[in-house]
N, C-alpha and C positions, 0 to 999 in steps of 0.2 A: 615078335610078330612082324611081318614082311612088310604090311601097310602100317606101322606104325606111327610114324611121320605123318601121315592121314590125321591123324588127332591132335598136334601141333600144330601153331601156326606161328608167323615171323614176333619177334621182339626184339627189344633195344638189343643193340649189338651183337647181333648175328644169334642173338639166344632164341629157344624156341617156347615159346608157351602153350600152356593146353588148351585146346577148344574148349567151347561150353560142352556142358553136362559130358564131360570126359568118365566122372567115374559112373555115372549112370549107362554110358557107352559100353566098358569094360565089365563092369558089374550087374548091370539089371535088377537094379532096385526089387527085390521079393518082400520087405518087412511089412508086417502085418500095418496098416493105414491106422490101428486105432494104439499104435504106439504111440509116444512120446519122439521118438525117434526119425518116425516115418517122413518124408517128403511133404513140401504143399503141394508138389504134383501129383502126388497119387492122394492126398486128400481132393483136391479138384475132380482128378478120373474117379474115383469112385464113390463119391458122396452126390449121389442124384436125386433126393428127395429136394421140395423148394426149398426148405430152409438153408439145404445145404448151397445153393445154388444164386440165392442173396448173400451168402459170405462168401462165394469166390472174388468179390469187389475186396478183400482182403490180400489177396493172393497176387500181385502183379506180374506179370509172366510175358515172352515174347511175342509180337504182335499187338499190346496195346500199348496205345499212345492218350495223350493229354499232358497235363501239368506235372500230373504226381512223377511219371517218366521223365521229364524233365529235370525234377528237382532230387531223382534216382541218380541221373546222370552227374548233375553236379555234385553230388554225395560223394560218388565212385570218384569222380576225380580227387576230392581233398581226402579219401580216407587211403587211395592206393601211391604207395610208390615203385616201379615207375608207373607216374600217372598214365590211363589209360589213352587213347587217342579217341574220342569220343566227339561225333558231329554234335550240332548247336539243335539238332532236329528234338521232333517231341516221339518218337518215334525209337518203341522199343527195340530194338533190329541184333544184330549176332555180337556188334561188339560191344554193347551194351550189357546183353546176356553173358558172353565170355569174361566180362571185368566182374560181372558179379558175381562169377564163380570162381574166380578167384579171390577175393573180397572173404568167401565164404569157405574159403580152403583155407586160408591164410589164418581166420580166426577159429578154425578145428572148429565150427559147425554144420549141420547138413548140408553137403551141396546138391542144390537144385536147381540151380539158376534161376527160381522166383524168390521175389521182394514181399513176405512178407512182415508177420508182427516179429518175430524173430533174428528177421536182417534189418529191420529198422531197429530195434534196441539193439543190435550188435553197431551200426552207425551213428545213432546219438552216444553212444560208450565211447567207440573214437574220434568221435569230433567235440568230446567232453562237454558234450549236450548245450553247446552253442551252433546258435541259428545264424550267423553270420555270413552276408554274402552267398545265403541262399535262397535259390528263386521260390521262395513259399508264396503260391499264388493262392487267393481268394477261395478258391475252391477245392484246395488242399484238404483232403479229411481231416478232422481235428485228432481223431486217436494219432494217426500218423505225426502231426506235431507233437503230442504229447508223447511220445514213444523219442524222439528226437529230443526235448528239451526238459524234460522230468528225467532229472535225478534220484535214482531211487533211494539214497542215503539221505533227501531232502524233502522228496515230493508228498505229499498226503495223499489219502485214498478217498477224501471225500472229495464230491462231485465224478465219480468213479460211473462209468456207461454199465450197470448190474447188468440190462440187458444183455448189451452186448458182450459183456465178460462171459454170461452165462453162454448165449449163442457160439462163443467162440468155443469154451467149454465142450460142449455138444459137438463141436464141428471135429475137434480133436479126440474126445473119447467116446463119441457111441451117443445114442438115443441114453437119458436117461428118464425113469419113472415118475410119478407125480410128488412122490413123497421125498425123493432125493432134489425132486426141482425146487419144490418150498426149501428143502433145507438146504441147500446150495446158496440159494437166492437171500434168505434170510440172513445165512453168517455173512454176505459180503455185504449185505446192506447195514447190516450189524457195524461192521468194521468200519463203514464208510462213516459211520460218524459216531467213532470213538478218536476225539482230537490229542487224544495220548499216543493213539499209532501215527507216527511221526516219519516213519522210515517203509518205504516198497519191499524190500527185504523180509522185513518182519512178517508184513502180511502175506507175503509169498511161504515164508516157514510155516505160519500159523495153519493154511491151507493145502498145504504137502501132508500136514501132520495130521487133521482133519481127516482127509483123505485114506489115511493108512491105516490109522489108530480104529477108524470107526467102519474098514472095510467097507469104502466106497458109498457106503447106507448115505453121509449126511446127517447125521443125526444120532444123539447120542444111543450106545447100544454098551448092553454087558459082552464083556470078553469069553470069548469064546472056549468052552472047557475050563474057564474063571482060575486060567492058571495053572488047574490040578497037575498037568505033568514038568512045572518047573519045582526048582531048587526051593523057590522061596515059598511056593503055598503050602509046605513040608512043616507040621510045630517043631521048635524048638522045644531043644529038653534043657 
């Protein structure tokens, strides 16, 4: 392409790196928003009901500034090499957005160039979930520290936000029903204080499988056609 160069910009010696949202540029993001896949930008554009609208405060994107931008900024520098060149400001701005899409290329996860729950556990992973030497100010969300310094091979699920697991939940796949909301809510409040589950992992498998096993319901269900057309519901002679 003749303007290609247009989506590069200068880096250490003489190399060129890619702007932000470079593949969003070239590509145009189409994936359906209630994928697993999809961006927190097209979760943000197209989720306009209020509830959707109090969890964009999850979503950190360009143009918002405070603390948590701050403490974004000091992230990107210890997790990129070569480090970023990144003002002292609190202030989300391009080259902030550009480090973090690279950040998010580097670790083969979505790129969008916003900082959510996903690029904060992709950051507590490489900074092997020490808080050290980072400006964690007062009014830091707490999920965001705990996404930062929870080990998922160490951490517990009690004291776990059910709320807002479930809210996030919902933000990511769709409105669900009354009856999938109790049982949703129930299994994680379940797990939250079973002091055997010892490991994030775990409870991460245990609700993938949920999830699949019971065809999204939430709650337990007989299998469907109970089998009849596999190998094994066939008697043995």
């Amino acid at each position: 392409m003749r303007d290609g160069k247009n989506y590069f910009g200068a880096g250490p010696g003489n190399s060129l790196l890619p702007q932000s949202k470079l593949l969003l540029r070239l590509h145009k993001i189409t994936r359906p928003q209630t994928q697993t896949v999809s961006t927190g930008r097209e979760f943000v554009k197209n989720r306009k009901d209020t509830g959707s609208r109090q969890l964009e405060g999850y979503f950190l994107r360009a143009g918002a500034s405070g603390p948590v931008v701050t403490l974004l900024k000091a992230a990107l520098t210890k997790c990129l090499s070569p480090k970023p060149s990144l003002n002292a400001s609190a202030e989300f701005d391009s080259d902030t957005e550009r480090a973090l899409t690279r950040l998010q290329a580097t670790a083969n996860i979505t790129v969008d160039g916003i900082a959510g729950p996903a690029t904060w556990t992709l950051i507590g992973r490489q900074l092997h979930y020490g808080l050290d030497e980072l400006p964690l100010a007062a009014d830091v969300p707490p999920w965001i520290r705990r996404l930062l310094s929870n080990d998922p091979a160490t951490a517990r699920l009690s004291g776990i936000d059910v709320p807002g697991a479930f809210a996030l939940y919902q933000f990511g796949y769709g409105p669900l029903s009354l009856t999938q909301r109790r049982g949703f809510s129930d299994l994680v409040t379940t797990m939250a204080a079973d002091t055997d589950l010892a490991d994030l992992r775990w409870a991460a498998y245990m609700l993938a499988t949920v999830k699949h096993e019971c065809a999204e319901t939430w709650r337990p269900v007989e299998e469907y056609g109970k089998g009849a057309a596999a190998s094994m519901a066939k008697p043995r002679k």
